[in-house]
C-alpha positions as CSV (number, residue, x, y, z in Angstrom):
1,X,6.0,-12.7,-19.7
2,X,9.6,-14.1,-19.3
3,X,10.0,-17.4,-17.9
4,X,12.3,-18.0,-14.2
5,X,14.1,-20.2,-15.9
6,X,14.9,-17.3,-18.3
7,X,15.3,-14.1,-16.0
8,X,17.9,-16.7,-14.0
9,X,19.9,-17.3,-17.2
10,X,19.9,-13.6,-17.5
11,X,21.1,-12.5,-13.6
12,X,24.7,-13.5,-14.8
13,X,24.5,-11.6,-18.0
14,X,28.2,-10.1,-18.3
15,X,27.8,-6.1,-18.2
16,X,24.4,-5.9,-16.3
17,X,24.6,-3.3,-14.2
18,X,22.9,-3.7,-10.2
19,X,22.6,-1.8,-7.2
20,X,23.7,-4.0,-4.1
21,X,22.5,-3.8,-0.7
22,X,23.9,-5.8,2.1
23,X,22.2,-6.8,5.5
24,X,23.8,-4.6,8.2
25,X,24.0,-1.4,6.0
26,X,21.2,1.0,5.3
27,X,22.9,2.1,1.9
28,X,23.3,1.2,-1.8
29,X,25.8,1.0,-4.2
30,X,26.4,0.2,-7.8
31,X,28.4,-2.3,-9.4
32,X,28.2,-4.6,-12.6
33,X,28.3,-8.4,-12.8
34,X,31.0,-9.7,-14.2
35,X,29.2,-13.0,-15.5
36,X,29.1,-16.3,-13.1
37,X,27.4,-20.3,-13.5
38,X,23.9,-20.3,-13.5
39,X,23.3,-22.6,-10.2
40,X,26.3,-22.2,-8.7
41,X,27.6,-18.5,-8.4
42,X,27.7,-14.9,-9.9
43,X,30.8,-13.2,-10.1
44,X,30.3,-8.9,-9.2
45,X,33.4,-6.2,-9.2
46,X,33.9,-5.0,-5.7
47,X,30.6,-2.6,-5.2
48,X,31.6,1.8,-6.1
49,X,31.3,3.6,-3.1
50,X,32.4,6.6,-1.9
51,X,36.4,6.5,-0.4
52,X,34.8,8.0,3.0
53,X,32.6,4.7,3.0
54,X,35.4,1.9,2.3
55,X,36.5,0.4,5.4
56,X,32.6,0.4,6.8
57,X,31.5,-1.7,3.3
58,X,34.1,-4.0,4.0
59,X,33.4,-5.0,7.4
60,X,30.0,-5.8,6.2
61,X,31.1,-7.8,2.6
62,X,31.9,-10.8,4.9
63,X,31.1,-14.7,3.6
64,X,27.3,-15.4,4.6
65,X,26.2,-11.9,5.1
66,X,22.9,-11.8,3.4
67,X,22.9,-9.5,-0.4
68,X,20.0,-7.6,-1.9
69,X,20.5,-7.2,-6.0
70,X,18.4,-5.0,-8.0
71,X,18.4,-4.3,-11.6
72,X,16.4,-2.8,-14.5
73,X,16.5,-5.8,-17.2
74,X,14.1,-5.8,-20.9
75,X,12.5,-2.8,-19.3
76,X,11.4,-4.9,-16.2
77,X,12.5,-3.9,-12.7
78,X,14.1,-7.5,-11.2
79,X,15.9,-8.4,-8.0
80,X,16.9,-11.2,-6.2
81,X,18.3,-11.8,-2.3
82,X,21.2,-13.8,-1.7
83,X,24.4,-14.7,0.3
84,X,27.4,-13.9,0.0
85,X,30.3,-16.7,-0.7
86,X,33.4,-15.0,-1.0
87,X,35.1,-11.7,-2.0
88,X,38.6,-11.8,-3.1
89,X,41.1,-9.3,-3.6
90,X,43.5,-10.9,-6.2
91,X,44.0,-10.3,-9.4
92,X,41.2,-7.8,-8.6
93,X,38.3,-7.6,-6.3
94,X,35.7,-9.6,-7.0
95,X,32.5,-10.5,-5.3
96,X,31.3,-14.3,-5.7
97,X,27.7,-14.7,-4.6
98,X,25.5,-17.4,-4.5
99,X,23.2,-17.8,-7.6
100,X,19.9,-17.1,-6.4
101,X,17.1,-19.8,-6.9
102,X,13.9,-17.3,-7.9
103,X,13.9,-14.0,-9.7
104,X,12.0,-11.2,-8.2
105,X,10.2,-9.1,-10.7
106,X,8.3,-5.9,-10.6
107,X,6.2,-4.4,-13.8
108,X,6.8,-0.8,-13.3
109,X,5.4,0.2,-17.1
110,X,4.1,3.0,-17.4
111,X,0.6,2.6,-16.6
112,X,2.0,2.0,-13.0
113,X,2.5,5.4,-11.7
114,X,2.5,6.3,-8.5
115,X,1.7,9.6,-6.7
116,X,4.4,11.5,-5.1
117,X,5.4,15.7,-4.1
118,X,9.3,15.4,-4.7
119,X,11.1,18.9,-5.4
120,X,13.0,19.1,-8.2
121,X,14.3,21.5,-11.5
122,X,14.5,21.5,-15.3
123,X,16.3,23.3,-17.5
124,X,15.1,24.1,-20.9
125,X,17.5,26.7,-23.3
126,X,19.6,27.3,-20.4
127,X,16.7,28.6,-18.3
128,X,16.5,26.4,-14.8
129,X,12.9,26.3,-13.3
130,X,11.6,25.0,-9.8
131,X,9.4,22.5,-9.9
132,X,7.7,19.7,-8.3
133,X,7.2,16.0,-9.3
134,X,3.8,15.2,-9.0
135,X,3.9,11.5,-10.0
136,X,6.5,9.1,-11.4
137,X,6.7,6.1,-12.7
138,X,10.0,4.0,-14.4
139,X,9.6,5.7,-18.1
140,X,8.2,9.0,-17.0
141,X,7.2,11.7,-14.6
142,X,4.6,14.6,-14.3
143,X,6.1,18.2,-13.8
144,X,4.3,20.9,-12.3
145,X,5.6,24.2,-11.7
146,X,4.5,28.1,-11.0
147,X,3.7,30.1,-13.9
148,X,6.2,33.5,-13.7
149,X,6.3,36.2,-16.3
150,X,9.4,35.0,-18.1
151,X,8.5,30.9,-17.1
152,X,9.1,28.8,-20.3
153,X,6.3,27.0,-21.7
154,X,8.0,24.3,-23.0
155,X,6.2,22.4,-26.4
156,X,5.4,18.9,-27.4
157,X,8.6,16.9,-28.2
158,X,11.4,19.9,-27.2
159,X,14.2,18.2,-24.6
160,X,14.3,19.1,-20.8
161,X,16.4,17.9,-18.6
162,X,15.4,17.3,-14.8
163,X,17.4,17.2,-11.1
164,X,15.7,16.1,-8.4
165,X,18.0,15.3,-5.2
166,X,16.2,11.8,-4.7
167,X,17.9,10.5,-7.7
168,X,20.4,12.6,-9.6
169,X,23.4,13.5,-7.1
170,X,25.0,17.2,-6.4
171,X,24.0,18.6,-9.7
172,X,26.9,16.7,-11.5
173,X,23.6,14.5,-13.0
174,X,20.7,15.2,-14.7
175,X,17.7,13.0,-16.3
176,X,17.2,13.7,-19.8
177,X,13.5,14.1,-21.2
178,X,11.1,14.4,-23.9
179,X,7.6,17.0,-23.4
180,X,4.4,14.5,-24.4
181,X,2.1,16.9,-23.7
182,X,1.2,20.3,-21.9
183,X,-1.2,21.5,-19.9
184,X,-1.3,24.8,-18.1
185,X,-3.6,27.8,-16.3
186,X,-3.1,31.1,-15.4
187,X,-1.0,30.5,-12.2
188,X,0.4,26.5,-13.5
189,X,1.8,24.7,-15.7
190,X,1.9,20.8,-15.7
191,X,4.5,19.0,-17.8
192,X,4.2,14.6,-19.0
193,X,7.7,13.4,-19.1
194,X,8.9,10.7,-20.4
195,X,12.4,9.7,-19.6
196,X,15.0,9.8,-22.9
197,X,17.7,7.4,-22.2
198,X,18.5,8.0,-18.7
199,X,21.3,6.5,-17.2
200,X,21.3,2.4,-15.8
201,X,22.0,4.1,-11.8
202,X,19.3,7.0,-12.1
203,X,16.8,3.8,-13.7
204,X,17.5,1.9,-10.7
205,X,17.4,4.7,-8.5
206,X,14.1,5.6,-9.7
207,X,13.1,1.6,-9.7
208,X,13.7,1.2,-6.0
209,X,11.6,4.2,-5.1
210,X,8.6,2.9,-6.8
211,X,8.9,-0.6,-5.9
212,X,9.0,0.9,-2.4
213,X,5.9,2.8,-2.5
214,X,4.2,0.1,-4.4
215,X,4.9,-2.6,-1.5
216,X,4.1,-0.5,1.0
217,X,0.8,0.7,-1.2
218,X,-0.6,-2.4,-1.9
């Protein structure tokens, strides 16, 4: 189990890569701390959003305004809440915050799965099949999906890759995975997924969803 004094050390890690949410705004964004003085401040790059979606951040990245930071670190879903101190614009943009005094963390192994009907696809040899996500958790997923005459029946350790509009945007993104096991019947099949490097903004994507579930489960 890591210690606070630890998981604060590690909130200012150059590189790490967070999802921000500020008070005000029902909306996310991704950015990546640039480093900071444990106790005093973290230093962020100005938060990636969409152009459309500028001017209405920047009313709302004002000093005091209150800043929700989430992040997938050693495999353990973390996150603090914070204020904001400043945000300047030269040299570059960059987003000081005050270091927070406790780290928030969540265990979302895999033995914590929750149960959920999300639609989705997975393509397997170039063949794209609808599915449904049946239940999910931060390393994998359960697949389940009707059985057609040409359906793939995909085997133990082949590669699939999955979209699902909750976390993978537009089609331009996809969440790689590996087959653990099969099951099927003569109208079903169910697929155990377990998530092969997927990228730090689908993880946290897929974090806050189950955190949200759990909280509101428990």
């Amino acid at each position: 189990m890591l210690s606070q004094v630890y998981k604060l050390k590690a909130a200012s890690t150059p590189g790490l890569k967070v999802s921000i949410e500020l008070a005000g705004l029902n909306d996310k964004a991704p950015t990546i701390v640039i480093g900071g003085i444990p106790g005093k401040y973290i230093l962020m790059r100005d938060p990636v959003v969409h152009p459309n979606d500028k001017n209405l951040w920047s009313e709302y990245l004002y000093s005091g305004n209150t800043a929700t930071i989430r992040y997938i670190f050693e495999g353990v879903a973390s996150g603090f809440k914070t204020e904001i101190i400043k945000l300047i614009n030269s040299p570059d943009k960059i987003l000081f915050l005050k270091y927070p005094k406790r780290i928030e963390t969540y265990n979302l192994r895999r033995h914590q799965r929750i149960s959920c009907y999300l639609d989705a696809t997975f393509t397997i040899s170039d063949q794209q099949v609808s599915a449904m996500i049946e239940d999910l958790s931060t390393s994998g997923c359960a697949l389940t999906y009707l059985i057609e005459d040409d359906s793939p029946i995909p085997e133990i350790g082949d590669d699939v890759e999955v979209q699902c509009p909750y976390f993978t945007e537009n089609g331009e993104t996809v969440l790689p995975c590996k087959v653990q096991r099969t099951t099927k019947d003569s109208r079903r099949a169910t697929l155990g997924l377990t998530f092969d490097k997927p990228s730090p903004d689908i993880l946290i994507k897929i974090q806050d969803y189950v955190a949200n579930v759990l909280q509101h489960t428990h």
